[in-house]
N, C-alpha and C positions, 0 to 999 in steps of 0.2 A: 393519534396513533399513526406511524409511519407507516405506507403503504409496501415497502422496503419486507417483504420473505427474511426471515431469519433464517430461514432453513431452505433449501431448495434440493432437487433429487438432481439426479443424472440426466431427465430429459428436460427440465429445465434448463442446463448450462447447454446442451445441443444444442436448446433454442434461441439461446441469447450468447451468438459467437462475439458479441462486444465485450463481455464482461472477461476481468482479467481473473484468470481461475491461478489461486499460489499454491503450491504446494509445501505445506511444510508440516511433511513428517519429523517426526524427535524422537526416539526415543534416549535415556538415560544409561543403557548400556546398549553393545549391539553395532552393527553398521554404521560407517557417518553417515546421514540423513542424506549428503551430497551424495553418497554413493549411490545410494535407494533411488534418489529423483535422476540418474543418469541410466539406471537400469530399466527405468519404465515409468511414466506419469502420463497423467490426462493429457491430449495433444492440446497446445498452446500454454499449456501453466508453466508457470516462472517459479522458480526455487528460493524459497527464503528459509534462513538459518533461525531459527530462534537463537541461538545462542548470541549468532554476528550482527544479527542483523535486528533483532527485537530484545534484546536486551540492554540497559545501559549500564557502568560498572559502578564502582563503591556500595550494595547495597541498597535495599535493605531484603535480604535473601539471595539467592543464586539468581535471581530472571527479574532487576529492578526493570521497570520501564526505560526505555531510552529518552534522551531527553528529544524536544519537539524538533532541534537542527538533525537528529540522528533521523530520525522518522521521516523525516522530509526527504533525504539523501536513499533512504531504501526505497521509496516510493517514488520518485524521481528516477529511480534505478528501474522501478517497474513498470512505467509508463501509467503510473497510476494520479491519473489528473481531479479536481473535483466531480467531475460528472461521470467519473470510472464508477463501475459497479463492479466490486471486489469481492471476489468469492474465493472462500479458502476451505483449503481440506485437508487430513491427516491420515493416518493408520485409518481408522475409524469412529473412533470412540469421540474425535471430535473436540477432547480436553483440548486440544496443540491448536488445533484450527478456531477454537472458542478467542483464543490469546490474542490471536489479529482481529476478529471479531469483535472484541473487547477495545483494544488500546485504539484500533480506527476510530470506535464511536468515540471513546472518551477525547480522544482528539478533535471531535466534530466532523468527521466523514460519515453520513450515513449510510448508503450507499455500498452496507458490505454484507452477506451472508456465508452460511457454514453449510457444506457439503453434506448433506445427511447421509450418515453413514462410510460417508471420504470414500476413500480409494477400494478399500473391501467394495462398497456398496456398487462403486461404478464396473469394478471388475465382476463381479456377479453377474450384474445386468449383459454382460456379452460384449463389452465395451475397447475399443481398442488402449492399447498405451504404443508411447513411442520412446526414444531414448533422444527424440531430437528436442534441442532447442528452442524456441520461439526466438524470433529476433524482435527485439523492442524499442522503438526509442523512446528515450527518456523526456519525460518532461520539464525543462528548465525555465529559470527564470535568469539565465546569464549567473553573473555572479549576485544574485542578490536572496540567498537563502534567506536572508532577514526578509525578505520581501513574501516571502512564502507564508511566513512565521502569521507578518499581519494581516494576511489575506485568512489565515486560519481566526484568528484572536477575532477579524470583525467580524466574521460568522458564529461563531462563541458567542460575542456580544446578542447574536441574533438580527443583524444589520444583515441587508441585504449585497451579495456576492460582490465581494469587489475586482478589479477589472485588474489587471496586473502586466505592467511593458516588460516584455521578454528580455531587454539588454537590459535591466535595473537601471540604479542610477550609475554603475559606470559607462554605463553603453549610454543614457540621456549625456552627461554631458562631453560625449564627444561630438556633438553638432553642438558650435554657438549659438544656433540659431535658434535651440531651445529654451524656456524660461528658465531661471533657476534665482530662486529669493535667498539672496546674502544680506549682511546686517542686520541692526540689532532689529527682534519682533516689532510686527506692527502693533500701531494703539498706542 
């Protein structure tokens, strides 16, 4: 059993200012959700769209999962590295904020909880909001999203964390000086 809170309150995210808190309220009619997180959200949380940003198109329903290169680009977007501890939260109820909750694990992040209660619960508690921004950087791998991809697959596998060069292999070979194996497999 993961030692990893599913659930965490209000003075928990006080206490743990490392953790990237997202906001992603949705609803189905109503305000766009961008509007909402520009009028006021937890200080430091970053805005994610379910619609742009968590879902992927053709099916099968309105909100397919994105595929693994889309999820990498939102996440990369939010400064969310493997050792991020992601916490997300919605209106309240939790469905919206369950949805990252969900596609992180099933991706292999564990390292993510759900706001108990979201934004209701934290504005109760006497809690401030802000309309500012967080400035984030992103976390890259140069151009080698592929590269991302199997750093997820060998923790899938359950292999222990693989180590990943930030320029990929375009940035490896712009130094000759580096190995690089051409012709046919060894053996």
């Amino acid at each position: 059993m993961s030692h990893i809170p599913l659930l965490v309150d209000a003075k928990w995210v006080q206490v743990h200012p490392d953790a990237r808190i997202v906001d992603l309220r949705w609803t189905a009619k109503g305000p766009p959700s961008r509007q909402k997180y520009e009028e006021g959200h937890i200080p430091g949380a970053v805005f994610v769209d379910l619609d742009r940003d968590l879902s992927g198109s053709g099916g099968p329903g309105r909100h397919p999962f994105p595929s693994e290169e889309q999820l990498a680009r939102v996440l990369s977007r939010l400064g969310v590295a493997a050792d991020t501890h992601v916490v997300a939260y919605d209106e309240g109820s939790s469905s919206v904020a369950a949805r990252l909750w969900f596609m992180l694990r099933a991706f292999g992040h564990e390292k993510v909880s759900v706001l108990d209660g979201g934004l209701r619960a934290w504005s109760e508690a006497g809690l401030p909001l802000t309309g500012e921004e967080p400035r984030i950087a992103p976390v890259s791998c140069g151009s080698g999203v592929t590269a991302c991809h199997d750093a997820l697959a060998i923790e899938l596998a359950g292999l222990p964390p693989a180590r990943l060069y930030v320029g990929s292999f375009s940035g490896w070979i712009e130094d000759p000086a580096r190995p690089i194996a051409t012709g046919p497999e060894p053996g």
